[in-house]
C-alpha positions as MATLAB code, in Angstrom:
seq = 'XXXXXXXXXXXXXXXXXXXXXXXXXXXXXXXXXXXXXXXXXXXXXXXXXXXXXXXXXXXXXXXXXXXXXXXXXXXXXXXXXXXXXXXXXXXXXXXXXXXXXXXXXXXXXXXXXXXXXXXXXXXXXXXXXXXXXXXXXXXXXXXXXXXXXXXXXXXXXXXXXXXXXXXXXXXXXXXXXXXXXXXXXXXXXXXXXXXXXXXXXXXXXXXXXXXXXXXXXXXXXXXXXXXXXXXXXXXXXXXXXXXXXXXXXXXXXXXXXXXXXXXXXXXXXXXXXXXXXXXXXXXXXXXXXXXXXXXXXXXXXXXXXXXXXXXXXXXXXXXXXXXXXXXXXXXXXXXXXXXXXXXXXXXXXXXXXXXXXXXXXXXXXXXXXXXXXXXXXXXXXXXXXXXXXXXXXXXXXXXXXXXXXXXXXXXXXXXXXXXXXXXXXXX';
ca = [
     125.444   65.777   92.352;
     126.066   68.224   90.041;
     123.344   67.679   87.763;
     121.139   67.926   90.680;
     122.290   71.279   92.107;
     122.249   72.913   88.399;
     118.231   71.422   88.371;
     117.860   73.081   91.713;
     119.705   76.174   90.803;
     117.428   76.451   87.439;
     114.249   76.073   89.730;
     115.496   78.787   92.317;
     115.699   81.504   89.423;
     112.139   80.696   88.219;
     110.726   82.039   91.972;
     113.168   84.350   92.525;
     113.276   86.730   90.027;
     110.820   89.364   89.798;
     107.355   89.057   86.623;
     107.660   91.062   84.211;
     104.319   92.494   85.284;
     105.840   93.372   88.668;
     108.886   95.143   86.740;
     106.214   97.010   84.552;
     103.707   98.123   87.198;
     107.210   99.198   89.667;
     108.392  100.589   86.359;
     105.062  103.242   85.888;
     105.024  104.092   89.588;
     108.670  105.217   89.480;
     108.500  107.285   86.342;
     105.454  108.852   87.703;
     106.948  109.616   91.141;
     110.271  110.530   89.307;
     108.269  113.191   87.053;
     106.479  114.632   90.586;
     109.940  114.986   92.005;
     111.914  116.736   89.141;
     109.212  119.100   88.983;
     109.631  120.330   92.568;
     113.251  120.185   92.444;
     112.601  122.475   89.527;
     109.771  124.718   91.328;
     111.812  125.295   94.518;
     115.120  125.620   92.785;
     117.049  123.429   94.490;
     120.317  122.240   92.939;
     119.933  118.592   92.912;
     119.286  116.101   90.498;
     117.418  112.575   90.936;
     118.848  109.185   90.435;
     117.841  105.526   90.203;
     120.201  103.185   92.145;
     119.849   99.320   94.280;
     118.816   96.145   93.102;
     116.188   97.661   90.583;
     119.205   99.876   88.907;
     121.167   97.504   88.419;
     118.730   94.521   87.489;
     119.766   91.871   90.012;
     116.285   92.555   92.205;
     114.780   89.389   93.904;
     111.455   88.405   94.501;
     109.744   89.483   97.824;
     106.236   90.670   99.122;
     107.369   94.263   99.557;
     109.987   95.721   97.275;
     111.831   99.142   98.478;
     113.292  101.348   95.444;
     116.125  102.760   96.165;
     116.098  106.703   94.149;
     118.597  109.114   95.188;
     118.184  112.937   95.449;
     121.953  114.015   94.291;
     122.607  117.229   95.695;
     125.128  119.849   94.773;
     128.095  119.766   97.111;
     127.737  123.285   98.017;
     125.173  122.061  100.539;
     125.300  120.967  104.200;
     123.954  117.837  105.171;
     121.809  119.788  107.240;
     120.290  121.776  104.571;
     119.932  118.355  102.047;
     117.871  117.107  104.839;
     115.941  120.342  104.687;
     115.523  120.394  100.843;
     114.410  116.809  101.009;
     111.704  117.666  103.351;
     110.581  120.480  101.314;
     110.707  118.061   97.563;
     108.413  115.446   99.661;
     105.863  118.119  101.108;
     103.120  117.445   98.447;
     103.644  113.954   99.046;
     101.291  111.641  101.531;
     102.578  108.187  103.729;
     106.367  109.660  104.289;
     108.397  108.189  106.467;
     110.916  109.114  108.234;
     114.052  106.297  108.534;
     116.933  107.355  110.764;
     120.281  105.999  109.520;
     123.634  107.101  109.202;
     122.169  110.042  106.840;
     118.318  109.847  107.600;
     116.321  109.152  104.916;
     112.460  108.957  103.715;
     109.990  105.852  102.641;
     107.765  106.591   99.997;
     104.920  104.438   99.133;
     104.249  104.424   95.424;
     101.717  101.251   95.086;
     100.792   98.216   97.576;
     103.909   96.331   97.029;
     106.710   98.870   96.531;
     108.387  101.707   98.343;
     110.580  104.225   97.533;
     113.550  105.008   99.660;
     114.624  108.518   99.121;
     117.861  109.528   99.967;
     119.663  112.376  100.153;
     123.428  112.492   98.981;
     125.904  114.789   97.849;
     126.922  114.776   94.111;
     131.328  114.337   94.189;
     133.837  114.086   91.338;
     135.893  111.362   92.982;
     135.731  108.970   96.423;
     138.247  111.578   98.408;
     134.905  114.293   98.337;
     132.300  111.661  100.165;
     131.152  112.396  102.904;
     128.818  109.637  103.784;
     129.124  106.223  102.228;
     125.776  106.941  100.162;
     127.335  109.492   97.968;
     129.377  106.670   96.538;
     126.250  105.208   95.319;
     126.054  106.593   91.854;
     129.218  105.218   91.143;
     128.337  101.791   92.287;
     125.706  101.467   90.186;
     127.999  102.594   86.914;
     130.825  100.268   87.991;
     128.447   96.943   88.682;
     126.178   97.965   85.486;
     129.912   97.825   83.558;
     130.872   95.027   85.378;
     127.602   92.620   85.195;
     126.020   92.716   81.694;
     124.671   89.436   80.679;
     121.404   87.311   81.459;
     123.622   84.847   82.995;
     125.537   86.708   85.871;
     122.838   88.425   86.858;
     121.179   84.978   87.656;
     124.345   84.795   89.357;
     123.634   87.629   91.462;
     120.176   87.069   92.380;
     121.213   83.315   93.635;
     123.508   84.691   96.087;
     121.418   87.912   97.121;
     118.508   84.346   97.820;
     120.619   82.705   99.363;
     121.990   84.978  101.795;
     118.497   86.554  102.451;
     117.069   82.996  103.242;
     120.099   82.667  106.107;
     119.746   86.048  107.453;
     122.849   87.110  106.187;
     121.870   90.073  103.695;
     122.122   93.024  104.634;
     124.995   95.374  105.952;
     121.986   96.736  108.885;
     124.232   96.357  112.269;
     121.466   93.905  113.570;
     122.120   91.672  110.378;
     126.161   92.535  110.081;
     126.223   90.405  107.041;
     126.654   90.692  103.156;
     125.518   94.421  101.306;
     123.842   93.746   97.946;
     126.741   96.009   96.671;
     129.233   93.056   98.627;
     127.918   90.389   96.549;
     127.567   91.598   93.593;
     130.962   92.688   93.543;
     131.769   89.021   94.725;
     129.881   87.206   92.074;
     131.443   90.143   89.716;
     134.920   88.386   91.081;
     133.754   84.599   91.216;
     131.767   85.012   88.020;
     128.844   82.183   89.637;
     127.237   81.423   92.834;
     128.589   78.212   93.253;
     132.377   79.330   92.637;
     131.097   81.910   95.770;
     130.174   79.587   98.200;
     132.770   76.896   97.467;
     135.205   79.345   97.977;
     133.656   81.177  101.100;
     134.195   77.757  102.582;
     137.399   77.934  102.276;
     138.243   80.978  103.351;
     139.879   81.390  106.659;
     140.354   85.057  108.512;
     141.189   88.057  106.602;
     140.983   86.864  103.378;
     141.335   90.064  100.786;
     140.108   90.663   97.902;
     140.998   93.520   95.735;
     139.291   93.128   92.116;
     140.655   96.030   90.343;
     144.234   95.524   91.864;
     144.125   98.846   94.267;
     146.717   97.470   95.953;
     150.462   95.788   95.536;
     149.739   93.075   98.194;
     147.117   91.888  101.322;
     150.412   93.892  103.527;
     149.953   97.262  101.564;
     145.925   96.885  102.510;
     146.512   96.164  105.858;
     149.073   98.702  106.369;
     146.432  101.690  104.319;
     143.015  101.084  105.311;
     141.313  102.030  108.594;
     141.879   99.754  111.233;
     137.783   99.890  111.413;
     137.601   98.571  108.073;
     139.987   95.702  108.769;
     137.619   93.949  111.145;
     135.375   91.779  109.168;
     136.823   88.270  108.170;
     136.863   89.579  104.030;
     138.397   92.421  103.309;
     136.660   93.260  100.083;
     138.228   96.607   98.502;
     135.951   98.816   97.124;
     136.860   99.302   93.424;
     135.461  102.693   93.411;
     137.066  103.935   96.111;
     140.222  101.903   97.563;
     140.296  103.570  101.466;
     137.143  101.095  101.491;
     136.189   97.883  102.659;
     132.657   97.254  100.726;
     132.062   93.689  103.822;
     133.284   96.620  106.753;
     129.558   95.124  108.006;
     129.834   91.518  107.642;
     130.796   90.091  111.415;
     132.648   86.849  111.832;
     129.527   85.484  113.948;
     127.519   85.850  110.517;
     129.890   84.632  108.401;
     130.257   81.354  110.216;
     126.772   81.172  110.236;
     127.155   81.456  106.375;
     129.604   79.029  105.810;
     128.317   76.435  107.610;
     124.962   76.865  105.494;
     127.372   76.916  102.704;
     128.804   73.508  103.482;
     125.717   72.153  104.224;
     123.861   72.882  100.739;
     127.050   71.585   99.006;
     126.271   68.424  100.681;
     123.099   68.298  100.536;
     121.612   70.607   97.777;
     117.885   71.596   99.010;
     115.666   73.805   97.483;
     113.909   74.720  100.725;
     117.683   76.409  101.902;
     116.346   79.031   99.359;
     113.460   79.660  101.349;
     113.218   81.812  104.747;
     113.582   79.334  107.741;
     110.836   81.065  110.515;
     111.977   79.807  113.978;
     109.440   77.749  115.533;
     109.222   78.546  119.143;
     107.398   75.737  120.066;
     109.380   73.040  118.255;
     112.493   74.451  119.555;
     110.385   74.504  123.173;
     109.049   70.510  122.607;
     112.718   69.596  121.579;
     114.688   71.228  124.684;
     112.015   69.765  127.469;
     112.466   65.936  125.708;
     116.244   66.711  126.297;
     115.340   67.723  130.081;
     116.876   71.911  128.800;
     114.905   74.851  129.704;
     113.267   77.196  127.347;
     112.521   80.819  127.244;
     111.311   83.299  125.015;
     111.825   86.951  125.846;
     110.420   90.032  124.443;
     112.532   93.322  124.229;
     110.993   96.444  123.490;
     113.378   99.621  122.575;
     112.308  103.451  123.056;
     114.758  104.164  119.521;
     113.391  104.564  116.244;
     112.098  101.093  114.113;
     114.607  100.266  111.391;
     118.239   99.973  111.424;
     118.496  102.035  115.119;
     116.140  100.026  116.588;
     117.892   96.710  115.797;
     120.930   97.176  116.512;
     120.150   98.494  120.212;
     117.773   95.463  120.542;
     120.708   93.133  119.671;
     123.376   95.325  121.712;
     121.458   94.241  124.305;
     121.056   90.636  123.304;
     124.245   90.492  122.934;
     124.919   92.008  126.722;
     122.166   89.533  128.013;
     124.098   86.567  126.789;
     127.214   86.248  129.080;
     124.940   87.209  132.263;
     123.140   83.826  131.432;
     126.429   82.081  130.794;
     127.537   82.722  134.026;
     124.616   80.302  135.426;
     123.781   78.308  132.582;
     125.024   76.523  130.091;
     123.588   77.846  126.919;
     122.814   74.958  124.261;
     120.849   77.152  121.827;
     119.897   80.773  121.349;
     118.789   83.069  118.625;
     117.700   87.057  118.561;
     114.948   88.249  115.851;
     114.182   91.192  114.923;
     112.041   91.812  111.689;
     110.817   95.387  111.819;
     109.221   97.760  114.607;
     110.584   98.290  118.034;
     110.708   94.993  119.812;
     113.084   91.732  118.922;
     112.642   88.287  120.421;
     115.633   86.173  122.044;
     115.074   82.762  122.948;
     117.698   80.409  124.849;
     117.675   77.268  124.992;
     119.594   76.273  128.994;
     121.072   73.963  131.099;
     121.840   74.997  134.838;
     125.545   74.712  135.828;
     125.083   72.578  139.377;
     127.580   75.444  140.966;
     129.670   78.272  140.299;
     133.264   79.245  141.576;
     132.757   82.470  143.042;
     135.946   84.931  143.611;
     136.941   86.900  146.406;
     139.432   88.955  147.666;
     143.118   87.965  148.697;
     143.913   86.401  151.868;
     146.140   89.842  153.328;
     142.681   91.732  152.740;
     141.695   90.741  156.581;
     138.691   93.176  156.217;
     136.868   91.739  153.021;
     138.235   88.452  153.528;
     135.787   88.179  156.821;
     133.251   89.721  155.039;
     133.740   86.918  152.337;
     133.846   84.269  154.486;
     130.761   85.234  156.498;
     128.942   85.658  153.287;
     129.947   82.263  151.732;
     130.154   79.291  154.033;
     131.627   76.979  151.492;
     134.937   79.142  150.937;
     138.482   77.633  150.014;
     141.509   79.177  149.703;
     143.900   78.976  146.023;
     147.112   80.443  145.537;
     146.258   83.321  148.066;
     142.895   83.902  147.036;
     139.653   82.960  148.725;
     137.248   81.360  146.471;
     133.922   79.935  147.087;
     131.375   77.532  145.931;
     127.543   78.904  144.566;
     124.742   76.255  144.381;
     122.779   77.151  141.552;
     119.314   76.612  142.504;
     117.063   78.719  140.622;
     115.587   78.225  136.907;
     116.007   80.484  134.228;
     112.836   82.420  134.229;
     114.147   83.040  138.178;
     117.272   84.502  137.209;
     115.798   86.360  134.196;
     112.943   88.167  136.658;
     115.836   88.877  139.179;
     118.333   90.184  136.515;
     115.567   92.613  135.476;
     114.646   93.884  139.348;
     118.939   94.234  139.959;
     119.138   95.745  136.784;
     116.453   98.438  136.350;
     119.048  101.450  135.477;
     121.285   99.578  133.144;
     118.337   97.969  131.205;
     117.454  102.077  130.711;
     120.909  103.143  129.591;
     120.621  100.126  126.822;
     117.414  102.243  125.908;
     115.312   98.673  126.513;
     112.035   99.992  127.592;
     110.181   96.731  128.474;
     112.022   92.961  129.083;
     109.033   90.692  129.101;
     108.843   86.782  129.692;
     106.729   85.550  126.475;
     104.632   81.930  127.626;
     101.801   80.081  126.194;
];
């Protein structure tokens, strides 16, 4: 078995890691937009000063159609956020195809040639981790800390296994429609595990809150879970930031995702593929063929969100999702489900249902003469339970039913969510 992961492992790195022409042509582009940059830093004069940081900094990149650079523009801390926005605006006016990319600190997208973007973004040059004041500043010191940290050929193979293997599953990417693993996460986890495999053997294992502190910030797990944030404390690993200790560097990662993880963990262990490298698409139709052989219903819905595309967009399309899903539970017994959202401003959710034959219905206590006769008249099939009047629901519409009359009862909530348009997708 072990001879035949390494084999797979050894292909893997062959696809996944960027030519040497790629690196070369991304290489020229960056140097040239670099050169455009410092010179209008230097013409408006602006107290900042440009840096290279992600995946491309540090050399642990991975092969995709579209590769997005990340450059920083390091400002002097003298600044307000509101003015590096400003300056940033002002550096890019010469420049054509900007876009604009709302985050925690917004941002611009840059593109340089047609398979690479630049992600410009603004951040405030500090001494030490007490003077951030967005988690972006810490950048430059993430790249110096995992270019210390991961030197050789080898663990950077390392690196760009895990950053596949997570991307494949869904699970890269600290976005809060993903809430999985930051490239920064794993690299600092491979940093500590020292290979992929050691990583996902022991990510099976782990159980919840399972800390990690590489550079020994702390005495004990106690003494981090008395200091940091209760905020950070809510993924299941508790990964301290070795470049600044009030951090978690997983805050992101959500249990649902890291079960998710494991179990693709577990099952590559046991049976090593080289497709669970590869991006699994969901095929609606095969998942529609499968559930109507089993006698389930399927649907495919498509939300549509008035917020910006990117990180804002996603994670009200999934707030959403995540909404929808115990309205349907109270009906149906859900047997699969799944939300994606690529890029843009609409997601799809499918589910995958069987109808409950009834619900139990609760109304008020027996004493409440008033809304106990209202109950009763409402609900022929009533019984009373310690007190309480309960009563029996049929369940005799299908999903797309309830879905159509969720939407019609629900016109002012769906708003509030910022959903703009809830449509059933069919053949």
């Amino acid at each position: 078995m072990k001879t035949k992961i390494n084999f797979i492992l050894k292909e893997v790195l062959r696809e996944i890691e960027p030519s040497n022409e790629e690196i070369s042509i991304i290489g020229d582009s960056l140097k040239k937009f670099l050169k455009r940059i410092n010179t209008e830093i230097k013409r408006l004069k602006i107290d900042a000063e440009t840096f290279i940081g992600g995946s491309f900094a540090k050399n642990t990149m991975i092969k995709k159609g579209k590769y997005d650079i990340d450059v920083f523009l390091r400002f002097n801390k003298k600044y307000s956020d509101k003015e590096i926005s400003k300056f940033s605006k002002e550096i890019l006016k010469k420049f054509q195809k900007i876009e604009l990319v709302h985050g925690s600190r917004d941002y611009f997208r840059v593109k340089i040639n047609d398979f690479s973007y630049i992600e410009l973004i603004p951040v405030i040059k500090v001494k030490n981790s007490r003077e951030f004041r967005n988690i972006t500043d810490l950048s430059y010191s993430h790249v110096k800390y995992v270019n210390k940290k991961l030197k050789s050929k080898k663990i950077l193979d390392e690196v760009r296994l895990a950053k596949a293997f997570c991307y494949a599953h869904h699970c890269y990417g600290a976005e809060s429609h993903i809430q999985g693993f930051s490239g920064y996460g794993l690299e600092l986890l491979i940093a500590y595990y020292k290979s992929f495999l050691k990583f996902i053997k022991e990510i099976i294992k782990m159980r919840n809150k399972e800390v990690i502190d590489i550079e020994k910030k702390y005495k004990n797990k106690q003494e981090v879970l008395m200091n940091l944030n209760s905020s950070k404390l809510n993924s299941p690993i508790i990964l301290i930031d070795p470049t600044c200790k009030q951090r978690n560097a997983l805050a992101a990662l959500s249990q649902e995702t890291f079960e998710r993880f494991q179990k693709e963990c577990k099952h590559f262990l046991k049976n090593p593929r080289r497709e669970k490298f590869e991006i699994e698409k969901i095929d609606f139709n095969q998942i529609k063929e499968s559930s109507e052989k089993k006698g389930q219903e399927f649907i495919l819905i498509e939300a549509k969100t008035k917020k910006p595309e990117g990180d804002i967009a996603g994670s009200k399309l999934l707030k959403f999702y995540k909404n929808l899903l115990p309205e349907i539970e109270r009906f149906f017994d859900i047997k699969k489900k799944g939300f994606d959202y690529k890029k843009g401003k609409t997601a799809k959710y499918f589910f995958v249902v069987k109808r409950k034959k009834e619900i139990i219905l609760e109304g008020p206590e027996v004493i409440d003469k008033k809304n106990s006769k209202a109950f009763k008249k409402a609900h022929k099939d009533y019984f009373v339970k310690k007190g309480k009047i309960y009563a029996r629901k049929k369940i005799d519409f299908n999903i797309e039913e309830f879905i159509e009359k969720f939407k019609d009862k629900n016109k002012k909530k769906i708003k509030e969510m910022y959903i703009e348009k809830l449509t059933i997708l069919k053949d």
